[in-house]
Wavefront OBJ file of the C-alpha trace (Angstrom):
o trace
v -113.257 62.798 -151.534
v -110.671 65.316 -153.018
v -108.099 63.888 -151.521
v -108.730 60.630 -152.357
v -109.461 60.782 -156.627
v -105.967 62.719 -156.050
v -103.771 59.700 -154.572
v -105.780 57.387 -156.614
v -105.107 59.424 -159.636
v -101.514 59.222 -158.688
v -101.080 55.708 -157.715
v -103.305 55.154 -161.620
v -100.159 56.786 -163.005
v -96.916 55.223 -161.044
v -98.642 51.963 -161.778
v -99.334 52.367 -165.271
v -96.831 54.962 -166.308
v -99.154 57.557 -167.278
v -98.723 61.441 -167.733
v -100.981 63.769 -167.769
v -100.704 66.921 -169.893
v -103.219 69.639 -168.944
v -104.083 72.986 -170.262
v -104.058 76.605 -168.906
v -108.203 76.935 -169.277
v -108.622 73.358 -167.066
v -109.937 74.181 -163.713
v -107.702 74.401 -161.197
v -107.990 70.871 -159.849
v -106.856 69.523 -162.779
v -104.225 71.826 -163.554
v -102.918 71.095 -159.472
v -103.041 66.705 -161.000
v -101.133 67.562 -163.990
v -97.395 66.462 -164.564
v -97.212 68.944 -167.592
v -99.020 72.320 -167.465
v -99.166 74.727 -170.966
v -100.585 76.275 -173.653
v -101.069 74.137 -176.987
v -97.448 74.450 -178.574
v -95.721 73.442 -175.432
v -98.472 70.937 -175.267
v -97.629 69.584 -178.276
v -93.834 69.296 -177.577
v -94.312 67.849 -174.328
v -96.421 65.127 -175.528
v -93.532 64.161 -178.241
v -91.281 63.875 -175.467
v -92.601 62.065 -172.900
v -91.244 58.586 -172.540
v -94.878 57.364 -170.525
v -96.595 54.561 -172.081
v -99.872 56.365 -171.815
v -100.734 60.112 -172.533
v -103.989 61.477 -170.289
v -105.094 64.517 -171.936
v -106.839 66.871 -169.682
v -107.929 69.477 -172.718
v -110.500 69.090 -176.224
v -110.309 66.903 -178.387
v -108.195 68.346 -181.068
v -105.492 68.693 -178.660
v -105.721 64.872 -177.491
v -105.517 63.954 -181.328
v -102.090 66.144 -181.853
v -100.835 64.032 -178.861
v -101.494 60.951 -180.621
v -100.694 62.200 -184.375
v -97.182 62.818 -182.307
v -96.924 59.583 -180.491
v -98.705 56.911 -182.447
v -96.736 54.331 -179.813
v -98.576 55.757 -177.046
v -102.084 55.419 -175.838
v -103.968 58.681 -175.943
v -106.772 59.033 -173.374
v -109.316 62.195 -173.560
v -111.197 61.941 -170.086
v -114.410 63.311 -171.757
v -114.518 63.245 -175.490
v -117.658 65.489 -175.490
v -115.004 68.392 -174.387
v -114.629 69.421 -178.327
v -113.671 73.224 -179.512
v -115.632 75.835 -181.169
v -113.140 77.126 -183.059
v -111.863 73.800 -184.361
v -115.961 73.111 -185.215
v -115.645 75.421 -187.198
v -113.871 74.545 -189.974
v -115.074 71.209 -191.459
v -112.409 69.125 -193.068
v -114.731 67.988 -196.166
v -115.853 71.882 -196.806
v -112.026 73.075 -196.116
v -110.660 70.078 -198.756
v -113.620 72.445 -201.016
v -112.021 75.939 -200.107
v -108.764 74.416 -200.479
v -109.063 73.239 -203.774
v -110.133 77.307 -205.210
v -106.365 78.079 -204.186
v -104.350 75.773 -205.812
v -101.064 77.656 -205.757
v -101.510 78.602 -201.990
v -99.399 76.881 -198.592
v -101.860 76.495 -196.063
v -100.936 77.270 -192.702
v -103.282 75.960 -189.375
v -103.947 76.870 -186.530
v -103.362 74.058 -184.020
v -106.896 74.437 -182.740
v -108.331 72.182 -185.849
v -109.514 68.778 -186.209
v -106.720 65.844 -187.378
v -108.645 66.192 -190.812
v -107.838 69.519 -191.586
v -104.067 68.980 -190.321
v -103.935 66.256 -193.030
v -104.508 68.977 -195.639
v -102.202 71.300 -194.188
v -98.573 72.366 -195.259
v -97.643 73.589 -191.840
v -99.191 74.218 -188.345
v -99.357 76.648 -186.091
v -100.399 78.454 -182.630
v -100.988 81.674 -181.021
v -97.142 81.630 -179.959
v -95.404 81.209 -182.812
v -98.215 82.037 -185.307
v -95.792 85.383 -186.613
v -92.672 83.027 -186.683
v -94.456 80.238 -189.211
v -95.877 83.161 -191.572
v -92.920 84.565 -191.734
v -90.825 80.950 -192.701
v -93.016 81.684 -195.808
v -91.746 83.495 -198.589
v -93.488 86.384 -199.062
v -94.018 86.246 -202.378
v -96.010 82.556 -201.297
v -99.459 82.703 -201.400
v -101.367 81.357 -197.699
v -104.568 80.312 -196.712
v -104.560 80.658 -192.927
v -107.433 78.446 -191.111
v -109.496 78.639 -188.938
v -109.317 81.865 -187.074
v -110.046 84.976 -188.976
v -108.976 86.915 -185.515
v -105.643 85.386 -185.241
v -104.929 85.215 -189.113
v -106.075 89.099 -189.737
v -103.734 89.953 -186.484
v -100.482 88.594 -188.389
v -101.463 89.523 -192.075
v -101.535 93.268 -190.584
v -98.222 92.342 -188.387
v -96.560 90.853 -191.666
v -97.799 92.950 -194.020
v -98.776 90.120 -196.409
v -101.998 90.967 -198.581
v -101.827 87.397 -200.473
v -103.456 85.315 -197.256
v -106.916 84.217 -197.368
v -108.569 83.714 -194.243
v -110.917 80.942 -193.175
v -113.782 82.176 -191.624
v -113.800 80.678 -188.037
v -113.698 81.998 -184.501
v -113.236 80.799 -181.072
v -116.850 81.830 -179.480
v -114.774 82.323 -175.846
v -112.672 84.936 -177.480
v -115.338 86.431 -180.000
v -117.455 87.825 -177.152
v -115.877 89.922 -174.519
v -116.988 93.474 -174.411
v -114.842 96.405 -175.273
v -117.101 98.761 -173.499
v -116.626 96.822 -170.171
v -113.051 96.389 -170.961
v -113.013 100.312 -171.016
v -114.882 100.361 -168.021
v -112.239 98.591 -165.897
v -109.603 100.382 -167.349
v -111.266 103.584 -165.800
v -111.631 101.896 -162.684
v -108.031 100.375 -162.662
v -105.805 103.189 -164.378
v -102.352 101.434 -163.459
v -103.627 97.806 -164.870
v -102.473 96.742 -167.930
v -104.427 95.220 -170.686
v -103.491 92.117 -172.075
v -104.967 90.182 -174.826
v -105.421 86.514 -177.074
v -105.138 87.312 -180.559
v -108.023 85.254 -181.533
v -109.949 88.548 -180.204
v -111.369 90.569 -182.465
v -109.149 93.632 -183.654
v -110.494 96.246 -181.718
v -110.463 94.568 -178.486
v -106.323 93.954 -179.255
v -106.142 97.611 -180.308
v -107.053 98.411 -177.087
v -104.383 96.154 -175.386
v -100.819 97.022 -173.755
v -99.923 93.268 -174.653
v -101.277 90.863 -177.148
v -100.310 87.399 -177.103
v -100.456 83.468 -176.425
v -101.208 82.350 -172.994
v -97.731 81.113 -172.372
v -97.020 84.665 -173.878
v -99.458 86.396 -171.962
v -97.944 84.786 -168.493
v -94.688 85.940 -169.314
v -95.769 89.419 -169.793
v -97.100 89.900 -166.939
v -94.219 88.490 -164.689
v -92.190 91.207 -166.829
v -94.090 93.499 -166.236
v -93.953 96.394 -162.989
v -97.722 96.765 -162.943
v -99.437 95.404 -160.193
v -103.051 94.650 -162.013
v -103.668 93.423 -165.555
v -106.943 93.124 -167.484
v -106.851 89.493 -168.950
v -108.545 89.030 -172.039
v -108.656 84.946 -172.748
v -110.265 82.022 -171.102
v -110.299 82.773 -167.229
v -108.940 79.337 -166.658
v -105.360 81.010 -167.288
v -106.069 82.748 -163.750
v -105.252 80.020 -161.605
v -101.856 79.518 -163.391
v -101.596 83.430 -162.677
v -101.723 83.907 -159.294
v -99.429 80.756 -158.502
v -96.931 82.294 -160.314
v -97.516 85.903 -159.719
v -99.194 85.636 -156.039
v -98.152 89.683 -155.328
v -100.924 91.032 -158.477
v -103.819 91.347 -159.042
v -105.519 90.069 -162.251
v -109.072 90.980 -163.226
v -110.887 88.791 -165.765
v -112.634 90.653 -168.526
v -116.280 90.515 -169.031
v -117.632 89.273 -172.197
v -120.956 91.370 -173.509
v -123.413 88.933 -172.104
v -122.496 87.097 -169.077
v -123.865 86.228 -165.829
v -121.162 85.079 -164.355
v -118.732 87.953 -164.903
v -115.603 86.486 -167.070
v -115.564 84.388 -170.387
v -114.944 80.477 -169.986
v -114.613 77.744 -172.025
v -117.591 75.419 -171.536
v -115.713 72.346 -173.550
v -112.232 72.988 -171.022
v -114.564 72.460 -167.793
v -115.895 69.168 -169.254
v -112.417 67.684 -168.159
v -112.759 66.814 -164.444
v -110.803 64.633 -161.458
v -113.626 62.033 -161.964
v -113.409 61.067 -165.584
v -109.531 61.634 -165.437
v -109.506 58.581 -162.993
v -111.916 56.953 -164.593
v -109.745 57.333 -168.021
v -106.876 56.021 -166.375
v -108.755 53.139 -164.677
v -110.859 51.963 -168.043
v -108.006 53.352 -169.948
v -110.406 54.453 -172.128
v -111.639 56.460 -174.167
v -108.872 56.201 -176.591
v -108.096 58.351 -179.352
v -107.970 56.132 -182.595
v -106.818 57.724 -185.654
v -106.692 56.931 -189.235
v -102.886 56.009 -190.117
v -103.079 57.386 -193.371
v -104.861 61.004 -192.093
v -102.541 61.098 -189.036
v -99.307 60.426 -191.379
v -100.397 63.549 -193.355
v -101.186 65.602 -190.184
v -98.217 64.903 -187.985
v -95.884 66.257 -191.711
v -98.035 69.657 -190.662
v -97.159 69.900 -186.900
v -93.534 68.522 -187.619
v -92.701 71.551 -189.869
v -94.178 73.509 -186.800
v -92.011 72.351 -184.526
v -89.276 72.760 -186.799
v -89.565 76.659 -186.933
v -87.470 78.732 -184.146
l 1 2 3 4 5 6 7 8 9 10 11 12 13 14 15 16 17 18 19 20 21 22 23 24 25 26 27 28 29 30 31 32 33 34 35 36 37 38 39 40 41 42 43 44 45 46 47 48 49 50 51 52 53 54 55 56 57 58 59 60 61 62 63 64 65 66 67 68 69 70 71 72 73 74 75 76 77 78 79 80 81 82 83 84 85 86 87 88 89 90 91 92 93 94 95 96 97 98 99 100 101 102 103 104 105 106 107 108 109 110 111 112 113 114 115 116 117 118 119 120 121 122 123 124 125 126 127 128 129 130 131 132 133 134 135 136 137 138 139 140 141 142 143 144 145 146 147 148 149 150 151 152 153 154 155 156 157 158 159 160 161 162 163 164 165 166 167 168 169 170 171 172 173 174 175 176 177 178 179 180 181 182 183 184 185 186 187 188 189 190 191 192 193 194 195 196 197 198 199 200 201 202 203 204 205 206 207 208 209 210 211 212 213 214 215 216 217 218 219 220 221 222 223 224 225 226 227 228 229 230 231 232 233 234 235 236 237 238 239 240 241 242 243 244 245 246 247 248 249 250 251 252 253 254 255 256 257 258 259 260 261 262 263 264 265 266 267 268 269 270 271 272 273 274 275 276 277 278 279 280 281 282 283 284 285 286 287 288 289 290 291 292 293 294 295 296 297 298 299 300 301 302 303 304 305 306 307 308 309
């Protein structure tokens, strides 16, 4: 059966000239089906890009509507749109138009991981990789609100320095809960492994860390790196991507404080499957559909992203 949804996947996309973009906390599988593997930013790039008539993308559903705020030519498929995002739940676009409104004289900056509604009310976007870079396009003497992630936005203000940003009060519930007691604990047990870190963890997990840092950041790290073993503190999806690339270390998930199953995942990422990846390209369906006037506004937010080196 494997084998099969695989070829008929890729016969669905030679015939239709499809492309699927999938992210690092996908399961395996669908990483292994993917023409375009990343972390949101390259995500987003990649999707611009692409010259396919039709965009499959194997992620939530915030990250299928930046596809299509990018390429409004293009038909967007999200094989499951039940696969949403905690983090982006958490800030409501009609209660963040209310917040947004108390600051008048403030840019806002987003985070990537937010619904096309909150893009449309945002001056500039941005993600865990070039979060610093964005903040720091600012004048300092600007005024921010960063949404949604209090995590990630109180991990630049105290890189930057910058006590005029207001935070948003959101979190990713993945990267909220792992446990800095049994991060301790493996760090006894593994002495020589390095500790590495998403800064949408709470501060004193990254104080604790030898790297903090995107996903795409996080991989590079690591191949840098001479250690042999690293702590990873994200989504345990990035794991997969890990050992292809790195197949000599070792990498040891980190535990979050209440777990069964011994490593954080994303519950919305695993949604995404071979099955309704097929079945997206056979129905080509379900579509993203987006308001023209709200994705105009948005796709202004993730262009001045894009525009920052």
């Amino acid at each position: 059966m494997g084998d099969s949804i695989v070829s008929r996947i890729a016969e669905l996309k030679r015939r239709k000239n499809a492309v699927i973009l999938a992210h690092y906390y996908t399961t395996p599988d669908v990483q292994a089906v993917a023409d375009f593997l990343g972390d949101s930013l390259a995500l987003s790039v990649k999707a611009r890009e692409t010259d396919a008539d039709i965009i499959v993308f194997a992620g939530v559903h915030f990250m299928a509507e930046t596809a299509k705020v990018l390429c409004p030519d293009k038909k967007v498929l999200i094989p499951n749109p039940e696969a949403g995002c905690s983090l982006a739940a958490s800030c409501d676009a009609a209660e963040f138009a209310r917040f947004k409104a108390k600051y008048p004289s403030h840019k806002v900056v987003s985070y990537v991981n937010t619904s096309v509604g909150v893009k449309a009310l945002t001056d500039i976007c941005c993600t865990s990789s070039n979060a610093l870079q964005v903040v720091e396009s600012i004048p300092r003497e600007q005024p921010i609100i960063f949404t949604p992630d209090r995590n990630l936005g109180a991990y630049i203000q105290k890189l930057t320095g910058r006590d005029n940003m207001v935070l948003w009060d959101g979190a990713c519930h993945v990267h909220e809960e792992f446990s800095l007691e049994k991060i301790l604990e493996l760090r006894r047990s593994h002495p020589e492994a390095r500790i590495v870190v998403h800064p949408e963890c709470k501060a004193y997990i990254a104080a604790v860390a030898d790297y903090v840092g995107s996903t795409a950041g996080i991989l590079d790290y690591c191949g840098r790196s001479e250690a042999r073993e690293f702590i990873v503190v994200t989504e345990a999806g990035i794991l997969a991507e890990m050992q292809r690339r790195y197949p000599d270390k070792r990498f040891i998930p980190a535990p979050p404080v209440d777990s069964t199953c011994g490593c954080n995942e994303c519950c919305y990422m695993k949604m995404v499957t071979l099955d309704n990846i097929c079945a997206a390209l056979e129905n080509e369906a379900p579509e993203i559909i987006l308001d023209e006037q709200v994705r105009t506004a948005a796709e202004r937010s993730i262009v001045n992203m894009i525009k920052v080196k």
